[in-house]
C-alpha positions as CSV (number, residue, x, y, z in Angstrom):
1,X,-38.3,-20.4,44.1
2,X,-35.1,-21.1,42.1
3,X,-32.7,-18.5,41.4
4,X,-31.4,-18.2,37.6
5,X,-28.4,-19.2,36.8
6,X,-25.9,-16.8,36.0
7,X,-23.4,-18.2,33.1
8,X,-20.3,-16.6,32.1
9,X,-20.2,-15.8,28.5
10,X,-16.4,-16.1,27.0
11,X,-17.2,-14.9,23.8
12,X,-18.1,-11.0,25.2
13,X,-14.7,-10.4,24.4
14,X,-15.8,-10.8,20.3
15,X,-19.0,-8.7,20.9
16,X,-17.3,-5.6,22.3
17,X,-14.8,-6.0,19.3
18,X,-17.3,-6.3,16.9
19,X,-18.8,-3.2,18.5
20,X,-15.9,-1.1,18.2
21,X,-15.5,-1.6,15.2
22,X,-19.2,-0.5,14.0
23,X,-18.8,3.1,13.5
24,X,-15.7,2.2,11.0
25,X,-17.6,-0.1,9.1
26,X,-20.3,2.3,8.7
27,X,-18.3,5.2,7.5
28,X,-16.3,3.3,5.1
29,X,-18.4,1.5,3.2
30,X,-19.1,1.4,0.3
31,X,-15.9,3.2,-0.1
32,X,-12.5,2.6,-2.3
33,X,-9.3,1.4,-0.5
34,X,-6.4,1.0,-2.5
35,X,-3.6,-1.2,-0.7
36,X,-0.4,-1.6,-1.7
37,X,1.3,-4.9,-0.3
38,X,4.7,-5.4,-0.2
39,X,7.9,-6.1,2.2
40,X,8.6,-8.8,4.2
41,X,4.4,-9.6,4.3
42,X,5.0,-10.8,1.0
43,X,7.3,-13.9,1.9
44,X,6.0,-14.5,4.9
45,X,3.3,-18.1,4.8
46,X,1.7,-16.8,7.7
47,X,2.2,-12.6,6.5
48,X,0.6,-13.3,3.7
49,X,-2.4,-15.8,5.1
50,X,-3.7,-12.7,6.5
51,X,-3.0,-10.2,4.4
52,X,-5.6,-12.1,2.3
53,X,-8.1,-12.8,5.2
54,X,-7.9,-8.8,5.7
55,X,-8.8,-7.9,2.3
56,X,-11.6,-10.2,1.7
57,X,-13.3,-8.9,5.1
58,X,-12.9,-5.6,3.6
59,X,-14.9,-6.9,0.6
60,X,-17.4,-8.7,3.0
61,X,-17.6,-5.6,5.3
62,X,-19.1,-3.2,2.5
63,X,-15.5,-1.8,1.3
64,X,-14.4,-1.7,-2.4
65,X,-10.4,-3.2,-2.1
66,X,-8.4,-2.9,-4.7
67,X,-4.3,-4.1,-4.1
68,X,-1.2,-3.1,-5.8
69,X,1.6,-5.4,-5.5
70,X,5.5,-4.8,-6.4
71,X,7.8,-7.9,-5.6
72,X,11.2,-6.2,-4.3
73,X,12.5,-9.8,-2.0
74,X,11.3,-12.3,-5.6
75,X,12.6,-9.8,-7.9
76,X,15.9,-9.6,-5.9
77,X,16.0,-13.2,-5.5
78,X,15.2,-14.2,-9.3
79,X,18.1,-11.8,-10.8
80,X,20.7,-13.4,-8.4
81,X,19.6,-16.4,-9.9
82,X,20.3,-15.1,-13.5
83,X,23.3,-13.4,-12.3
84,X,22.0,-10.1,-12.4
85,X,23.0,-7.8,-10.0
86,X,20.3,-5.5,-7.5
87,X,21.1,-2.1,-7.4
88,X,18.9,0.2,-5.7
89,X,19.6,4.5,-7.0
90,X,17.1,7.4,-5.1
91,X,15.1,4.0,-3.4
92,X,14.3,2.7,-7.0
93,X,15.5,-0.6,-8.5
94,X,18.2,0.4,-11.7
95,X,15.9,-1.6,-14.2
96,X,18.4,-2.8,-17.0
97,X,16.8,-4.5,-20.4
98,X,17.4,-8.0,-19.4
99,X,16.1,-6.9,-15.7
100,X,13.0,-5.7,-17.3
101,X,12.5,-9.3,-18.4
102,X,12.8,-10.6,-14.9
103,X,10.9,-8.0,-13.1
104,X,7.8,-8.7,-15.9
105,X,8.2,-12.5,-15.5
106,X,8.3,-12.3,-11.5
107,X,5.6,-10.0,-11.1
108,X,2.9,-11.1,-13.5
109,X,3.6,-14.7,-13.3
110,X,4.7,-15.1,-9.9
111,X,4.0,-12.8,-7.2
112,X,0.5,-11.9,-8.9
113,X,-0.7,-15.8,-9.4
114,X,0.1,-16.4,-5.7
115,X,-1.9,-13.9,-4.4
116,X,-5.1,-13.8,-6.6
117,X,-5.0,-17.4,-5.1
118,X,-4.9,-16.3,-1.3
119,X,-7.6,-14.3,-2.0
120,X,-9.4,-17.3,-4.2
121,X,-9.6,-19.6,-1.8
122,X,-12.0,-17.2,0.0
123,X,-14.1,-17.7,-3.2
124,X,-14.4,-16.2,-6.7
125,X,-13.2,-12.8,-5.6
126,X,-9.6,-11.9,-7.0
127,X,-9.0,-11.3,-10.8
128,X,-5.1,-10.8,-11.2
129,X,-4.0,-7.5,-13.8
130,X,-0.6,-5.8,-15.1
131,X,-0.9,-1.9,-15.6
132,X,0.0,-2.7,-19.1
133,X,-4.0,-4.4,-19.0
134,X,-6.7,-2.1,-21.0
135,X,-4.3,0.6,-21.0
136,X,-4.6,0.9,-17.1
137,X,-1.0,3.1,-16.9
138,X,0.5,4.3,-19.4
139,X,4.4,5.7,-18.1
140,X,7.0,7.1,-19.6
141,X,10.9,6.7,-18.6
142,X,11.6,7.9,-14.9
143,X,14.9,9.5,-14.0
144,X,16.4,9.7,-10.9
145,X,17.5,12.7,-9.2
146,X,20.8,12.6,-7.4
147,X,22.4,15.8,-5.5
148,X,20.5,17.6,-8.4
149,X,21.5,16.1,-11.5
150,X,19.4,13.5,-13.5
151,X,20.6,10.2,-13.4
152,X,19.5,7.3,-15.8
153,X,18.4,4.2,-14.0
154,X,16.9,2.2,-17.0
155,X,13.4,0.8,-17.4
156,X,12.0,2.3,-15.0
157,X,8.8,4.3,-15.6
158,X,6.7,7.4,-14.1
159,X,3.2,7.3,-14.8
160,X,1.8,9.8,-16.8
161,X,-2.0,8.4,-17.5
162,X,-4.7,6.1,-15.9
163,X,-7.3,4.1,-17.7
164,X,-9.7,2.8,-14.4
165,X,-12.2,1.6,-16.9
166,X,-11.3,-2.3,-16.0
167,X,-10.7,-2.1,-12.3
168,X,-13.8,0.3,-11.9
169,X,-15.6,-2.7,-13.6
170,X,-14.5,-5.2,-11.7
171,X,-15.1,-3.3,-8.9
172,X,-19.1,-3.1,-9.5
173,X,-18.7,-6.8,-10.4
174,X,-18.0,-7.5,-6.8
175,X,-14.4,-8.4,-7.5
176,X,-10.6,-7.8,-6.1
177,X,-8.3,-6.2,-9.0
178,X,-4.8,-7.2,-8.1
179,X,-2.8,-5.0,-9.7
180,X,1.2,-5.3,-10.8
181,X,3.3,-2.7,-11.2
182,X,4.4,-2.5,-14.6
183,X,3.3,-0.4,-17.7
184,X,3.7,0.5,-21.6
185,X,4.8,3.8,-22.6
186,X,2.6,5.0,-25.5
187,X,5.8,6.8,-26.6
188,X,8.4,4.3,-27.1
189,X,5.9,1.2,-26.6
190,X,8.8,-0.1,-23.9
191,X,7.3,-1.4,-20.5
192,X,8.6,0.1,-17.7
193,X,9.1,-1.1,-14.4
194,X,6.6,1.5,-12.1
195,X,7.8,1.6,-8.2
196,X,4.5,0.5,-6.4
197,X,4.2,2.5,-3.9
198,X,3.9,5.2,-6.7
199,X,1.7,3.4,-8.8
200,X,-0.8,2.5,-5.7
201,X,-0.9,6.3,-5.1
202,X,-1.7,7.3,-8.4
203,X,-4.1,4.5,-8.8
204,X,-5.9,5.7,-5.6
205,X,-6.2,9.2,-6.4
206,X,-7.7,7.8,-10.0
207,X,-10.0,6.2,-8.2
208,X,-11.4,8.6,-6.1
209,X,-10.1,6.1,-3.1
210,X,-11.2,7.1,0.4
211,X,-8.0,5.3,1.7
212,X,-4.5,4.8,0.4
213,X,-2.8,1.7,3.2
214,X,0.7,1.8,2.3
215,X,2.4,-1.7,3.9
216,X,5.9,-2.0,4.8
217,X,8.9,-3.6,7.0
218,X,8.9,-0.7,9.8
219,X,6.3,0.4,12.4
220,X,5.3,4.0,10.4
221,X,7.0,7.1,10.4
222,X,9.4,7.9,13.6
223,X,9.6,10.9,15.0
224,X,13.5,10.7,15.7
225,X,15.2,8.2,13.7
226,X,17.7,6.5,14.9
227,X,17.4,8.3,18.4
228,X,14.0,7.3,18.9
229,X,11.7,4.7,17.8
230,X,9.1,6.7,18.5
231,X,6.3,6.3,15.9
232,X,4.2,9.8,14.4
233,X,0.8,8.1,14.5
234,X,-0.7,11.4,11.8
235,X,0.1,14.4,10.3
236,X,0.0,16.9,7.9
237,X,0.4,16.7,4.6
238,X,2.6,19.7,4.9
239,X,4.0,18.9,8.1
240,X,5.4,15.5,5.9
241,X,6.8,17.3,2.9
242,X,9.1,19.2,5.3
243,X,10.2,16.2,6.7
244,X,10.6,14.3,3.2
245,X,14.6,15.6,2.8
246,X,15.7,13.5,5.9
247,X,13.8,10.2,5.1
248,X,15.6,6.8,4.3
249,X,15.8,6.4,0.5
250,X,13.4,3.6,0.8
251,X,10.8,5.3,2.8
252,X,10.8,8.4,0.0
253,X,8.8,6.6,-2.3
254,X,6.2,5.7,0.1
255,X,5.8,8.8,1.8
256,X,5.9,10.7,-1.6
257,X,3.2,8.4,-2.5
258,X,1.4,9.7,0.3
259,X,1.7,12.9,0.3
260,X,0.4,12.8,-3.4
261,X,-2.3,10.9,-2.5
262,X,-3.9,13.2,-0.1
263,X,-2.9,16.2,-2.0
264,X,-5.3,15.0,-5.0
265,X,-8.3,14.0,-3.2
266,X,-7.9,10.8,-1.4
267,X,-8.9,11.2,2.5
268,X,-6.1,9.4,4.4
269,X,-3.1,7.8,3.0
270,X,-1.3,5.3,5.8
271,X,2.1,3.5,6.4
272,X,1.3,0.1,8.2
273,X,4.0,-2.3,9.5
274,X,3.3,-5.8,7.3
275,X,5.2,-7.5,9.7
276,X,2.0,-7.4,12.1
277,X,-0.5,-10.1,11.2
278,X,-4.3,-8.0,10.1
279,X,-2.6,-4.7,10.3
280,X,-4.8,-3.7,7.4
281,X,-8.1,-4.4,10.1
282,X,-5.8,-3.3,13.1
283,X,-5.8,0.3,11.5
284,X,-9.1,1.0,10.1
285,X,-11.3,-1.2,12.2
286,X,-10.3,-0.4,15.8
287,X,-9.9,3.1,17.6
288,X,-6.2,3.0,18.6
289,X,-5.1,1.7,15.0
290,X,-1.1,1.5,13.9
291,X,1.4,2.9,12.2
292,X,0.9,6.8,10.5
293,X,-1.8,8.4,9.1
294,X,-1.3,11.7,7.1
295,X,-4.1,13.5,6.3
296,X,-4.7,16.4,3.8
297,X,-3.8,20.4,4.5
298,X,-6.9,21.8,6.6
299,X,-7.1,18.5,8.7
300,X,-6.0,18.9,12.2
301,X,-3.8,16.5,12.7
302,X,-3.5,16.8,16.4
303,X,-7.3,16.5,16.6
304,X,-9.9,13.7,16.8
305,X,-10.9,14.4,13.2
306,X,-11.4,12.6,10.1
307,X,-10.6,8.7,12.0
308,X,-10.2,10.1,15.6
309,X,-6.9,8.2,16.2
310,X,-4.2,9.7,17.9
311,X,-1.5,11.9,17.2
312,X,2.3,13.5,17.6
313,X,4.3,15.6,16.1
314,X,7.6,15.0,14.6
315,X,10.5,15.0,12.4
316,X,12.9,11.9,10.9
317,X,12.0,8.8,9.6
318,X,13.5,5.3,8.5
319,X,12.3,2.9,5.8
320,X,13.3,0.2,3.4
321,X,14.3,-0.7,-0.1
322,X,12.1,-1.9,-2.4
């Protein structure tokens, strides 16, 4: 009598990761995940190839994406061309009048069209829209603070109401909202220039998001910046607004954002390195994940709660302009 054959089968590998990544799928469908893309992911080919592979498995998997977009590197790149000059005050961009033109131009008919069609040619999925679009944010003028004292930086704009009607909508429709950063004050009727990593915060907390994914040029939060490179995988949000007075002015925004986020009712907010292709599905659909994680007061951070990934505690950061 014949013994079977035993056959090795090379694509195991993909079961066990499609395995490990069950219990993620089930607890987060269904649910809202607001993600804010940005840095060098977003003139990168390859960067931003997967960036758009990432989000339409989301949308596959059961999850409700949503992405908010700013455009630092083209926005940068287009004033130089109009002999403008970048200037960066508290992590924000100064926004001048004729800037404002550039920034609107660049974001809405630029950085916008490109990605609704990465998504797109996944099929009919991404509809591209400004926050001045059916009054999604309205803003008022934003001014920076600088060793205390207020400092006029321009069109720039904090957000001071959200209209989700539209994305909600196109949510239930099945579809990607794309989001860019700008908005009309109701005051002055002037568009403002809203830093995204704000604006994806405040979206997600409108929302009701179960996630904020905040991606950027570093690896997360380090524990000891510049003596360490040592990255805080989650904490607190308290633990991360004592540490917010000895962040990089470009990782305040961010962080802020975060700590917003979780403070209103979102569950995690996390700060992802872009630079790693499917960081997005690195983080929420495996169980060692990247970059940090901060979770809401309450929330042991040292524990395996909320998305059992480790931990560390910490102080110091580093993070890039916008």
């Amino acid at each position: 009598m014949s013994q079977p054959t035993t056959r090795k089968h090379t694509a195991l590998p993909k079961a066990r990761i499609l395995i490990e990544a069950l219990p993620w799928l089930t607890r987060h469908h269904g649910k809202t995940v607001v993600v804010k893309f940005g840095g060098n992911a977003m003139v990168d080919d390859e960067l931003k190839a997967a960036f758009a592979q990432d989000v339409v498995f989301l949308r596959h998997a059961g999850l409700r994406p949503v992405v908010v977009h700013g455009g630092g590197p083209q926005i940068s790149a287009q004033l130089d061309r109009h002999g403008l000059v970048s200037e960066f005050k508290a992590g924000l961009r100064v926004t001048t009048d004729d800037a404002m033109d550039v920034v609107r131009m660049v974001l809405a008919g630029q950085v916008q069209r490109e990605l609704v069609g990465l998504l797109n040619r996944h099929g009919p999925l991404a509809v591209g829209m400004t926050g001045e679009d059916a009054h999604l944010m309205s803003a008022t003028k934003h001014f920076a603070e600088i060793d205390g004292e207020q400092v006029d930086i321009g069109r720039v704009g904090q957000i001071t109401e959200m209209d989700t009607g539209a994305v909600r909508a196109l949510l239930d429709d099945g579809r990607i909202p794309v989001v860019s950063s700008i908005a009309r004050s109701a005051d002055d009727g002037h568009v403002y220039n809203v830093n995204a990593d704000t604006a994806a915060a405040a979206l997600a907390v409108a929302l009701g998001a179960e996630t904020l994914m905040v991606l950027t040029d570093v690896e997360g939060l380090y524990a000891d910046w510049p003596n360490s490179d040592e990255v805080i995988s989650k904490l607190t949000a308290s633990q991360l607004e004592k540490l917010l007075p000895e962040l990089a002015s470009g990782m305040v925004p961010k962080m802020e954002g975060c700590l917003y986020a979780v403070r209103h009712g979102v569950t995690t907010a996390r700060v992802l390195d872009g630079r790693v292709p499917h960081s997005i599905l690195l983080e929420i659909f495996t169980d060692e994940g990247i970059g940090t994680m901060v979770l809401p007061d309450g929330t042991a951070a040292g524990t395996d709660d909320q998305d059992g990934k480790g931990d560390q505690d910490s102080k110091g950061s580093e993070g890039e302009d916008q």
